[in-house]
C-alpha positions in Angstrom: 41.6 209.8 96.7 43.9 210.9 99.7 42.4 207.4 101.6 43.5 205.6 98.8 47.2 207.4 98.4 47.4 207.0 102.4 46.6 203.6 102.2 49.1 202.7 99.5 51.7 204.5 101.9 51.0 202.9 105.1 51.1 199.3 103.0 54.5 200.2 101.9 55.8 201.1 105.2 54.4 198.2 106.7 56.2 195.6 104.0 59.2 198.1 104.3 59.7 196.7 107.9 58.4 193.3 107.1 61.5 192.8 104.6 63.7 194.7 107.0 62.8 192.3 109.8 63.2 188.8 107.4 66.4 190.9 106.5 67.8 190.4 110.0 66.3 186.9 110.8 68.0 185.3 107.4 70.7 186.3 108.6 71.0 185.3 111.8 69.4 181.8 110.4 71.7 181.6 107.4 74.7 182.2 110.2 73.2 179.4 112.4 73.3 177.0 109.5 76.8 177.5 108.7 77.9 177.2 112.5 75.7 173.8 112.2 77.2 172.8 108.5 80.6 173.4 110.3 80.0 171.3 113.8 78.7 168.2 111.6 81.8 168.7 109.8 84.0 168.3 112.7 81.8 165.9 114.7 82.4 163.6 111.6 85.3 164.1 111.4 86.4 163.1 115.1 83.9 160.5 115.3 85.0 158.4 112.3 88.5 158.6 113.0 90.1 156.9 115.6 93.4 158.7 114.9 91.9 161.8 116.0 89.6 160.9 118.4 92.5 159.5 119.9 93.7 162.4 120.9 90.7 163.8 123.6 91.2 160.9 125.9 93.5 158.8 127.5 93.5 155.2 127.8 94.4 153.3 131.1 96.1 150.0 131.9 93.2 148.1 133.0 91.3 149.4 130.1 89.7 152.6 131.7 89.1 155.9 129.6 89.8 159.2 130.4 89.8 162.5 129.1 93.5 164.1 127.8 94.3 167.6 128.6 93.2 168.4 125.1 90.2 166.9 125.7 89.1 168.8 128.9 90.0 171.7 126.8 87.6 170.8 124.1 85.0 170.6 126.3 85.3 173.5 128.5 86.4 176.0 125.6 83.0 176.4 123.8 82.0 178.3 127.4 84.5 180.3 127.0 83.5 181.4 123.5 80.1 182.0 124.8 81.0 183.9 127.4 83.8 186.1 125.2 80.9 186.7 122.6 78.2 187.4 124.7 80.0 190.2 127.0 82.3 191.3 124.7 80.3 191.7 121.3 79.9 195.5 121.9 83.5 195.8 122.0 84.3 193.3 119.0 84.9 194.2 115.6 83.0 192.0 113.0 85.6 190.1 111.8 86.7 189.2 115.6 83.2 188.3 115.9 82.8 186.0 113.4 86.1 184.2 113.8 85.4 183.8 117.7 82.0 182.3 116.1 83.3 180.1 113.1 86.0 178.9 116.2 83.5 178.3 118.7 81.2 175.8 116.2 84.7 174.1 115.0 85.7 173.1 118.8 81.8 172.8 119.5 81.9 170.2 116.6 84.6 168.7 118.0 83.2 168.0 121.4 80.0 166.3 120.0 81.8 163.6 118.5 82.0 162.1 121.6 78.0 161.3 120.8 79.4 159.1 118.0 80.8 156.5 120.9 78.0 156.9 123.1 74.7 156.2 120.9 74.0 154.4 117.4 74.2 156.2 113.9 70.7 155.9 112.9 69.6 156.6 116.6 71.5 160.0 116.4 70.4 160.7 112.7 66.5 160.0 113.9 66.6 162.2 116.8 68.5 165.2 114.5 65.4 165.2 112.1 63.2 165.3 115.3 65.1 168.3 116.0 64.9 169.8 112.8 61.4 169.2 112.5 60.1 170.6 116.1 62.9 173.8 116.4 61.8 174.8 112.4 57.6 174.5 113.8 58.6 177.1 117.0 60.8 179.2 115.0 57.8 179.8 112.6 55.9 180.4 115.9 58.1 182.8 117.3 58.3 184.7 113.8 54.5 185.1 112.9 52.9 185.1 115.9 50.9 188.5 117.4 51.6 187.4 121.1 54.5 188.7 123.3 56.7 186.1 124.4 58.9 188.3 126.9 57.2 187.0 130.1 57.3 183.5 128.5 61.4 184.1 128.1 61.9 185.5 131.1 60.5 182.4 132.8 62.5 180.2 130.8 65.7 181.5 131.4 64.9 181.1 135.3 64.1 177.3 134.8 67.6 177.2 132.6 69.5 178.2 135.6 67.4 175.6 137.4 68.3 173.0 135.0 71.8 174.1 135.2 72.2 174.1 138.6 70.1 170.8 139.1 72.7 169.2 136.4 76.0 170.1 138.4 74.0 168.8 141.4 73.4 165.3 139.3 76.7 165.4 138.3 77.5 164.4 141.7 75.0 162.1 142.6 74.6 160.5 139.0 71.0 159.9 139.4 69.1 158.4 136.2 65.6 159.7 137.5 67.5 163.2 137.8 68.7 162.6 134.7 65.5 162.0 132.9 63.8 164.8 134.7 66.1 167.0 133.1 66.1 166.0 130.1 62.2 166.3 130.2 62.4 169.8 131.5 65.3 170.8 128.8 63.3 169.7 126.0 60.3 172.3 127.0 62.9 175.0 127.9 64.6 175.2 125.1 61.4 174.7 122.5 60.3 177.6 124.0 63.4 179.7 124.0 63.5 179.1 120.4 60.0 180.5 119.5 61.0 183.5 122.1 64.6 183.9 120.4 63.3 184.2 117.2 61.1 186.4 118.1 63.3 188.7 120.1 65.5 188.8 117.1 62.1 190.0 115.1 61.7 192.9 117.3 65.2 194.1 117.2 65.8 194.8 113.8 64.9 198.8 113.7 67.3 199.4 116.9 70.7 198.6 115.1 72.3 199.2 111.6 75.6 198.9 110.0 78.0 196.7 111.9 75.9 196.8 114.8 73.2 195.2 112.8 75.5 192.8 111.6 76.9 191.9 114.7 72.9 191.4 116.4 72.2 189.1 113.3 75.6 187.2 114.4 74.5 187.3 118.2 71.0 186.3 117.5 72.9 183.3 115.3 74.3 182.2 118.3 71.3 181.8 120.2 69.6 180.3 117.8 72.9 177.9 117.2 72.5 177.0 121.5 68.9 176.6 121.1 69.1 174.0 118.5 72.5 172.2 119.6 71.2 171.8 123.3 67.5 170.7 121.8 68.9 168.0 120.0 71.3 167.0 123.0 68.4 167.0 125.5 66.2 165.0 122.9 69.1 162.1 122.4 69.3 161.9 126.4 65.9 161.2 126.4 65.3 159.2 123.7 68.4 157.8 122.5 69.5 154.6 123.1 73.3 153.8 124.3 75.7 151.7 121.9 
């Protein structure tokens, strides 16, 4: 009789924590889908109208395009988000939080509509499902599996800063084997970040509560929101083809 009571108990705890930890990954999921819902938006929006898109670049004489102060800023001023989230989230309130967030995917938005000029519609929409399809398979991974993917994430984050470093190198040289290397290598990295992410975001659900849990759930949105965005960039580098 007390095996069965202590059963019953230890079944409860254990789908106590269960809900507790889907508690924290919806959120951070259903806070990643509105960043998403809210960078289509803009990208649209930019990409389909020439009066706006106007705006990010300038236009020479002989025909040559640049980009316009604003547009520099579009596209260096997501890292700055990043960066202001990511070391100052402790600090933040909520609110704060969330509008540097909704911000960030607004001007993130906005700098992915130059994609629109560089590849075809259906090409783009193709490779988004692809996306969809391969970051939903490892975040399932990362959320149900018994295996500990720290060692797994601390190699990925070293070949990130690889790729990173190997990109402002190939900036430079503009070499299309580099190029396609990268690519190659930023498609594993960041399939395998997302499984880790989501899994790291699993595990840290009993450490916080109140705003602090809310404000993890919002962190752990954002690296979700980079895992997904970059996927799908390094995906359309590799197998999109230019308009």
């Amino acid at each position: 009789m007390e095996n069965f009571k202590r059963t019953n108990i230890d079944q409860f705890l254990d789908n106590s924590e269960a809900t507790k930890s889907k508690s924290l990954l919806s959120s951070a999921f259903g806070w990643m889908f509105l960043a998403l819902g809210i960078s289509a938006a803009f990208s649209v929006l930019f990409g389909f109208n020439e009066s706006l898109i106007a705006y990010l670049y300038n236009v020479s004489e002989d025909g040559r395009a640049s980009l316009s102060i604003l547009g520099w800023g579009v596209m260096l001023a997501p890292l700055g988000f990043v960066l202001a989230m990511s070391f100052g989230w402790q600090k933040f309130s909520f609110p704060v939080l969330l509008g540097l967030f909704i911000a960030y995917s607004a001007i993130n938005g906005i700098s992915l509509s130059f994609i629109f000029m560089a590849y075809k519609i259906g090409t783009i929409y193709k490779v988004f499902a692809s996306t969809a399809v391969l970051f939903g398979v490892m975040a399932l991974l990362g959320a149900t599996t018994k295996t500990d993917l720290t060692k797994m994430g601390s190699f990925l984050m070293m070949a990130l800063f690889g790729m990173i470093i190997a990109s402002l190198i190939n900036y430079f040289t503009k070499s299309p084997m580099m190029d396609y290397i990268i690519s190659i290598v930023g498609v594993i990295v960041f399939t395998g970040l997302t499984a880790y992410d989501v899994q790291k975001i699993k595990n840290m659900d009993a450490e916080f509560s109140g705003e602090g849990r809310a404000k993890i759930g919002l962190m752990g949105a954002l690296s979700l929101y980079l895992d997904f965005i970059n996927l799908f960039l390094m995906l359309l580098r590799l197998f999109g083809r230019r308009d």
